[in-house]
C-alpha positions as CSV (number, residue, x, y, z in Angstrom):
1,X,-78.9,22.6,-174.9
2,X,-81.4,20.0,-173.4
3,X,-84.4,21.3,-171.9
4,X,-83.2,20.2,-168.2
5,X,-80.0,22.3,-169.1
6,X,-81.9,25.1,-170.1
7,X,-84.2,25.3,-166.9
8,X,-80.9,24.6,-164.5
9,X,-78.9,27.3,-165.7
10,X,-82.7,29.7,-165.0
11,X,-82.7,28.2,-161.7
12,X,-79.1,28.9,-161.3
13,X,-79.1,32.4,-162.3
14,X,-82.1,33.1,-160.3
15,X,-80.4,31.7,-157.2
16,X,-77.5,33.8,-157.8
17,X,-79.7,36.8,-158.3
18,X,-81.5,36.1,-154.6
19,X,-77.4,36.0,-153.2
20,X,-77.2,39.1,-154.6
21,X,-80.4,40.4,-152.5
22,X,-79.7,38.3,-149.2
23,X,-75.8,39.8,-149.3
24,X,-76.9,43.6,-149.6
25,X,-79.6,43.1,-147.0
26,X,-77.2,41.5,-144.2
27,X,-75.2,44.5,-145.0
28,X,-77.5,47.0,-144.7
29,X,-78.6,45.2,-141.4
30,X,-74.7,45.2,-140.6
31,X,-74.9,49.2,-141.1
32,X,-77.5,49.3,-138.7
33,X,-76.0,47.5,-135.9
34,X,-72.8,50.0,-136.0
35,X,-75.7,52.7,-135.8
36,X,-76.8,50.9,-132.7
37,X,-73.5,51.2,-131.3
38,X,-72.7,54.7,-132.1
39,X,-76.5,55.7,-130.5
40,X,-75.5,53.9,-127.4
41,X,-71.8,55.1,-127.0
42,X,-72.9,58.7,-127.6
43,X,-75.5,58.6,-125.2
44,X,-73.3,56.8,-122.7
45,X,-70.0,58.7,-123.4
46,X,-69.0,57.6,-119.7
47,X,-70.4,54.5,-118.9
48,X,-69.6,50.9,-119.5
49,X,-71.7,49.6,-122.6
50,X,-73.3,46.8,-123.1
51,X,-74.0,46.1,-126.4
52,X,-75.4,42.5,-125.9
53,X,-78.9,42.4,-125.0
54,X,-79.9,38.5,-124.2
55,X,-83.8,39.7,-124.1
56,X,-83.8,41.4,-127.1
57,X,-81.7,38.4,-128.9
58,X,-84.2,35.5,-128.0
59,X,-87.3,37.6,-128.8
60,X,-85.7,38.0,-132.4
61,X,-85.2,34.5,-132.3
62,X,-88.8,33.4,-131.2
63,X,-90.0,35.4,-133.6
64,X,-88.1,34.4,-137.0
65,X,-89.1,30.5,-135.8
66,X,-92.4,31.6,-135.5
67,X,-93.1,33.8,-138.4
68,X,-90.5,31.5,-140.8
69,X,-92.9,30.5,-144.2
70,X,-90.2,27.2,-144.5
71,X,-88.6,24.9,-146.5
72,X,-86.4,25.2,-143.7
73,X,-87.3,24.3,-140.4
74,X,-87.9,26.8,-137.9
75,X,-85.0,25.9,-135.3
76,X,-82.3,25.6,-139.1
77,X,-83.5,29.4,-140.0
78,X,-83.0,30.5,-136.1
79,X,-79.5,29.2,-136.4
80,X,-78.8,31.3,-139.4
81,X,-79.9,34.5,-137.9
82,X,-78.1,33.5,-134.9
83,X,-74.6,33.4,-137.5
84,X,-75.8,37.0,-139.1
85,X,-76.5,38.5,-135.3
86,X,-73.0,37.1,-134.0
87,X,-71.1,38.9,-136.7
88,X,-73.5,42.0,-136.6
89,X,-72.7,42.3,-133.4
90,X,-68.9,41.6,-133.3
91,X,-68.7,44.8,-135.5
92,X,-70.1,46.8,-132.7
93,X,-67.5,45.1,-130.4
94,X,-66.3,41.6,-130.0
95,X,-67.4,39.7,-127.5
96,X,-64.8,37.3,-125.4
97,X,-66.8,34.1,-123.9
98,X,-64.8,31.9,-121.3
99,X,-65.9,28.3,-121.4
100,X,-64.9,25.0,-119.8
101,X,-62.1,24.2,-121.9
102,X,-59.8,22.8,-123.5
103,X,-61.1,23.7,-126.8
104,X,-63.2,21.0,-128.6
105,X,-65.3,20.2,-125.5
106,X,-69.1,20.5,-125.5
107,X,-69.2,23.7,-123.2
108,X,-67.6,25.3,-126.3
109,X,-70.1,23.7,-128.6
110,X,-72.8,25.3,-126.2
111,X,-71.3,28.6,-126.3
112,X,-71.1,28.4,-129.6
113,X,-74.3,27.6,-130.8
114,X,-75.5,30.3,-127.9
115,X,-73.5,33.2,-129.3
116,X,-72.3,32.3,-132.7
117,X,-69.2,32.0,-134.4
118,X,-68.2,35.5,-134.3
119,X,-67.2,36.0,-130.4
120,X,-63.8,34.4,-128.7
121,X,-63.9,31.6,-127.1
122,X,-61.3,31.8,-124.2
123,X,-60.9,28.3,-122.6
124,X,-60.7,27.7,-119.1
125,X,-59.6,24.8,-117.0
126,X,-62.0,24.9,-114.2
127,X,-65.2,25.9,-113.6
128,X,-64.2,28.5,-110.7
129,X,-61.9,29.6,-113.5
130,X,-64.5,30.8,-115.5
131,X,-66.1,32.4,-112.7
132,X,-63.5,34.5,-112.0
133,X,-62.9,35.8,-115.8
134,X,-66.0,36.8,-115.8
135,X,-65.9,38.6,-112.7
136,X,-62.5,40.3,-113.3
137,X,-64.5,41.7,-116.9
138,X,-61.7,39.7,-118.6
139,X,-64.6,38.1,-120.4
140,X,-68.0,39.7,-121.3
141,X,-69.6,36.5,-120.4
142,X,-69.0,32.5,-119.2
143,X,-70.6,29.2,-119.7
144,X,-70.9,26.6,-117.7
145,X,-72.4,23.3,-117.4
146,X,-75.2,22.8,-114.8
147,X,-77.0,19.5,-115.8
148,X,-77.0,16.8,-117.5
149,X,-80.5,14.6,-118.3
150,X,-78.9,11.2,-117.6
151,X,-76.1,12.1,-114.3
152,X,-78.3,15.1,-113.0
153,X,-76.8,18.4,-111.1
154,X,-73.4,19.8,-111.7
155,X,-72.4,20.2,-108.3
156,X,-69.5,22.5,-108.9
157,X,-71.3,25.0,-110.6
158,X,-74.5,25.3,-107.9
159,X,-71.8,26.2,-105.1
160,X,-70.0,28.5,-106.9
161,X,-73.3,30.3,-107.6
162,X,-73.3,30.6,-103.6
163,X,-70.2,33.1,-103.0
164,X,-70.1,34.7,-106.5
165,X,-71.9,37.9,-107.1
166,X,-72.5,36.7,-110.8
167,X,-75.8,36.5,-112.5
168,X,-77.8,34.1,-115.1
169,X,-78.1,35.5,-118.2
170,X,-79.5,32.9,-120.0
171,X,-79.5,29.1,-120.8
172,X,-78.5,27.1,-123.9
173,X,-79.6,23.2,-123.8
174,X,-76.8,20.8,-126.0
175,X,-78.0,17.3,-127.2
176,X,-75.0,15.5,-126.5
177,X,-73.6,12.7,-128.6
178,X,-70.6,10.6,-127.9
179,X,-68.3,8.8,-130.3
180,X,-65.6,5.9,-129.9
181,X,-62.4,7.8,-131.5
182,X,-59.2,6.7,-132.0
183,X,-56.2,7.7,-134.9
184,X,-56.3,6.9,-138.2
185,X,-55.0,3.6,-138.6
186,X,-56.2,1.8,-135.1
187,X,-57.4,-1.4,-135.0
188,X,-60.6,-1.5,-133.3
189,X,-60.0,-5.2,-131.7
190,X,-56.5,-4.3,-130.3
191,X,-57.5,-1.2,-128.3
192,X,-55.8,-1.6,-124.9
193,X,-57.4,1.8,-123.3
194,X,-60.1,4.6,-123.6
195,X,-59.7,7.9,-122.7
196,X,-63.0,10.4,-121.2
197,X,-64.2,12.5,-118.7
198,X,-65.6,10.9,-116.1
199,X,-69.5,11.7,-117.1
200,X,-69.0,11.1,-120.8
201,X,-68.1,7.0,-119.1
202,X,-71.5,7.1,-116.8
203,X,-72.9,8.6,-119.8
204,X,-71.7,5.4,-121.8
205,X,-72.1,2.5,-119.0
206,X,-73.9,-0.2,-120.7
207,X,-72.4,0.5,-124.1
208,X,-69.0,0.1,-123.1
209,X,-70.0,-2.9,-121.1
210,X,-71.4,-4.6,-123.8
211,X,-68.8,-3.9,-126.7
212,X,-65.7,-3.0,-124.5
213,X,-65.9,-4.5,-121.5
214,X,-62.1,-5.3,-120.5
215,X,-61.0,-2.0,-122.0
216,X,-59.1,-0.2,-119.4
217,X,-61.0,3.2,-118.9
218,X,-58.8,6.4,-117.5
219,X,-61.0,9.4,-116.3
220,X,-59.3,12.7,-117.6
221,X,-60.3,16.2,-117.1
222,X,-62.3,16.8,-119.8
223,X,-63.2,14.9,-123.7
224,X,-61.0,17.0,-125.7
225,X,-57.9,15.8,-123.2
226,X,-59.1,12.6,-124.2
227,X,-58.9,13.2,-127.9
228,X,-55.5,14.9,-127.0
229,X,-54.3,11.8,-125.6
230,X,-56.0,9.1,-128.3
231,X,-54.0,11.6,-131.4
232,X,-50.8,10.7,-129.1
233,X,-51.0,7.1,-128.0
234,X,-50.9,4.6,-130.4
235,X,-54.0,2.1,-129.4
236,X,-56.1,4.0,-127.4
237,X,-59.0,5.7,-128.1
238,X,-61.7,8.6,-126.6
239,X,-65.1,9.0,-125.7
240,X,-65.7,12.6,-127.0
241,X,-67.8,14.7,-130.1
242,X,-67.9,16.2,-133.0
243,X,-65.5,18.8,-131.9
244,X,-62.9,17.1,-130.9
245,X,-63.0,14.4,-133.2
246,X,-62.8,17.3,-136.0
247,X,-59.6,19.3,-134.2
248,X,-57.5,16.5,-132.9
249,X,-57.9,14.6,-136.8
250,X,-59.6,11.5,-135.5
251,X,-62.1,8.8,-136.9
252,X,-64.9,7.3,-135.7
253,X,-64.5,3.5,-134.6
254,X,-68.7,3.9,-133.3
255,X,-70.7,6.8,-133.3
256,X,-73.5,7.8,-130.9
257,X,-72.5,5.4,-128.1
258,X,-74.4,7.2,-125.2
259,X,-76.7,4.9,-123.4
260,X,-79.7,7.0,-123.7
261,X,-80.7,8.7,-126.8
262,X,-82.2,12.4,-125.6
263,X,-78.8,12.5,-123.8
264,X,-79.0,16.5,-123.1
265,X,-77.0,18.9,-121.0
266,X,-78.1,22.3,-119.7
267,X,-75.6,25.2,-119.6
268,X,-75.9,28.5,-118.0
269,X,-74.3,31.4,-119.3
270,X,-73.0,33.8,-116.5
271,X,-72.8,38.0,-116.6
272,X,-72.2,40.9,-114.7
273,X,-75.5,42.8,-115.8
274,X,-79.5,41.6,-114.7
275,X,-81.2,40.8,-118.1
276,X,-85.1,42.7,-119.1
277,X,-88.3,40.5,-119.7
278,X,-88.5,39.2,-123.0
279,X,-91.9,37.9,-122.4
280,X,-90.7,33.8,-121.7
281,X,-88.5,33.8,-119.0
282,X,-87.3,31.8,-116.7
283,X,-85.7,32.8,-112.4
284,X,-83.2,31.1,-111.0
285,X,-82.6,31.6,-106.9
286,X,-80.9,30.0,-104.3
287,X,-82.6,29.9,-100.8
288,X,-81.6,28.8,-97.1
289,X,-84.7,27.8,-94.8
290,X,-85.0,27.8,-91.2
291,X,-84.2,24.3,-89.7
292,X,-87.8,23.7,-88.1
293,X,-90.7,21.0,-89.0
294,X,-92.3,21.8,-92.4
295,X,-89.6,24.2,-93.7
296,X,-89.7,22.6,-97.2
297,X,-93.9,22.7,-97.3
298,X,-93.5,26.0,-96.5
299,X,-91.0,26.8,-98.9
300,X,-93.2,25.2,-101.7
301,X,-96.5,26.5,-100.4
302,X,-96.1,30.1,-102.3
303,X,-95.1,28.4,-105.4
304,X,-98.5,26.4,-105.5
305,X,-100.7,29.5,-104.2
306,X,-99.5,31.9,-106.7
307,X,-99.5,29.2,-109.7
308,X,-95.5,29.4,-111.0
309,X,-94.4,26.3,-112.5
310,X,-91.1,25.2,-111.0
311,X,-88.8,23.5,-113.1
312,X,-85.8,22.0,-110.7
313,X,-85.2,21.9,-107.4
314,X,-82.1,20.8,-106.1
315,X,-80.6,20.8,-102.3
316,X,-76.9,21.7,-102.1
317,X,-75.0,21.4,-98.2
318,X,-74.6,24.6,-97.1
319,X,-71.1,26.0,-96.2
320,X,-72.4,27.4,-93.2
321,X,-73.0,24.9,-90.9
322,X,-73.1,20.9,-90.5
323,X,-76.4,19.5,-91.5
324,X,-77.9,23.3,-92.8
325,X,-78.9,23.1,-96.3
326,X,-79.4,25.4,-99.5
327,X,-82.3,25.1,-102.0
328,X,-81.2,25.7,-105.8
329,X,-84.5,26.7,-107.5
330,X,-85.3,27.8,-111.4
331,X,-89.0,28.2,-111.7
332,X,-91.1,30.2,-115.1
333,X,-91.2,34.1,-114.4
334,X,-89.1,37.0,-114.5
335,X,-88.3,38.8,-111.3
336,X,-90.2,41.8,-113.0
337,X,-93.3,39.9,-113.2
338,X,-95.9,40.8,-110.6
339,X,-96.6,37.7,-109.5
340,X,-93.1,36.5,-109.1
341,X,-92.1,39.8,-107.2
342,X,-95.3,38.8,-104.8
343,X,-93.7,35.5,-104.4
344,X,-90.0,36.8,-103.4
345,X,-91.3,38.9,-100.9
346,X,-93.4,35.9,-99.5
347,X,-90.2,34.2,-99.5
348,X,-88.0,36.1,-97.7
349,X,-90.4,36.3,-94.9
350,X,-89.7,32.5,-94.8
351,X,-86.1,32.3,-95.6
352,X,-82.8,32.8,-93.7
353,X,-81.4,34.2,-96.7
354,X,-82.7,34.7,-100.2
355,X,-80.3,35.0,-102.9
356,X,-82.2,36.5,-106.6
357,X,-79.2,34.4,-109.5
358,X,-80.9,36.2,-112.1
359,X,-84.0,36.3,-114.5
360,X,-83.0,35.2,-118.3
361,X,-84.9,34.0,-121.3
362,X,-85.9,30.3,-121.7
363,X,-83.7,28.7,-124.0
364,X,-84.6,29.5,-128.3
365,X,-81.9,27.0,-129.4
């Protein structure tokens, strides 16, 4: 035996030694979340339990990024831990999460990387769908799309926030990269039509202009309809990701076609339950304002005076009347903080109405 042999099998048996160690410590760390559980369910022998605890979740999180010694990256460990607390937890009970479906879209991505492999994914073909899932406790929770960095607000998902008594538990952010697929087999040069949603095409403007223009381009309800269709129909293709390029068996005639590069969309996941400080939170609210000179300055004014850093502000027509308005705000705080509590009060002095959407951690992932 050489001596590279001879130090490759060392380094072999030593890494099968540490698999060893790392399998009996995620058991024993499995063992202790079914302690968890059985603490909780005696103690609440008559209550609904909630074994999910978003704070406690993202401080763990924070924590193993920050403390991590490397090779690995800091965000690469966090996902890992995020695999070993989704199954953990799914011993305790298994979570069902209703997305924007079909499956293979990137809501199911986001809920995925969010929760982990471990839950079920229960797709949905609206987002008033999953509203209602969630608020018949079919599903423990729901994700939804809310933004996207190069289109902006998801309409759809701000109004329903206005009649639902659902809150935001938290927030999962999605770099979002779109491919030209088609079947194996299709001739790039003879495609006669491209299949997306309709954001995925805004999304991809000036690339399809420049190497497809001519292409007939069909909005359909979501990417992974497109793939659907592109598996089907000989020479056509989709604008979709990973996902559905992976479930529907397609290749790749271009990859990362999007127009921008940091092409990112926000998703909010939705509960039943208010979510505890974990110390880096964010609030969202929706507020209604008098119609009289300076209502926005006023609005505003409590923001600046107490120092909270707003991050969106969005104006969405309100269903009450013809020309009233609704301000969709998220801003750094949790409704438990002193100075945010200060500033709701403030608020509501101000505001017609003042709806509190719900205080969740920032986003780890």
């Amino acid at each position: 035996m050489s001596d590279e042999q001879a130090r490759l099998a060392e380094l072999r048996d030593e890494i099968d030694d540490i698999d060893q160690q790392i399998m009996a410590l995620i058991s024993a760390r499995a063992s202790c979340a079914q302690e968890v559980a059985r603490v909780k369910l005696a103690a609440h022998p008559e209550d609904a339990v909630f074994f999910y605890r978003p704070e406690r979740e993202a401080q763990v999180l924070r924590r193993i990024q920050e403390e991590n010694p490397g090779p690995l990256s800091g965000e690469e460990m966090a996902r890992l831990f995020r695999e070993i607390m989704s199954a953990c937890l799914a011993l305790e009970k298994p979570m069902h999460i209703a997305f924007l479906g079909p499956a293979g879209t990137f809501t199911q991505s986001a809920a995925l990387k969010h929760f982990g492999h471990s839950v079920v994914s229960v797709p949905l073909p609206a987002i008033d769908a999953v509203f209602r899932e969630v608020e018949s406790g079919s599903a423990h929770y729901g994700v939804v799309p809310v933004e996207n960095s190069t289109e902006g607000m998801i309409s759809h998902t701000l109004d329903m926030f206005m009649s639902s008594p659902l809150k935001i538990c938290g927030e999962v952010q999605l770099r979002i990269h779109h491919h030209l697929l088609a079947a194996p087999g299709t001739d790039s040069a003879e495609l006669t039509r491209i299949y997306s949603h309709q954001q995925s095409f805004a999304q991809c403007r000036q690339w399809l202009d420049a190497h497809r223009y001519g292409v007939e381009r069909v909005a359909v309800s979501s990417n992974a309809e497109a793939a659907r269709r592109a598996a089907e129909e000989p020479g056509t293709a989709a604008i979709a990701g990973d996902m559905a390029a992976e479930l529907y068996g397609l290749n790749k005639l271009s990859d990362k076609i999007e127009d921008r590069p940091d092409n990112t969309t926000r998703f909010l996941i939705i509960g039943r339950e208010s979510v505890s400080p974990s110390g880096h939170d964010k609030t969202s609210i929706l507020v209604s304002m008098r119609n009289k000179p300076g209502a926005l300055y006023h609005l505003l004014e409590p923001f600046h005076l107490k120092d909270i850093s707003l991050t969106r502000i969005e104006t969405r027509p309100s269903p009450s009347g013809t020309w009233a308005y609704v301000f969709y705000i998220d801003f750094e705080g949790h409704m438990e903080d002193r100075g945010v509590a200060d500033l709701l009060a403030d608020l509501e002095g101000e505001a017609v109405e003042l709806k509190r959407l719900g205080s969740y951690p920032i986003g780890v992932l």
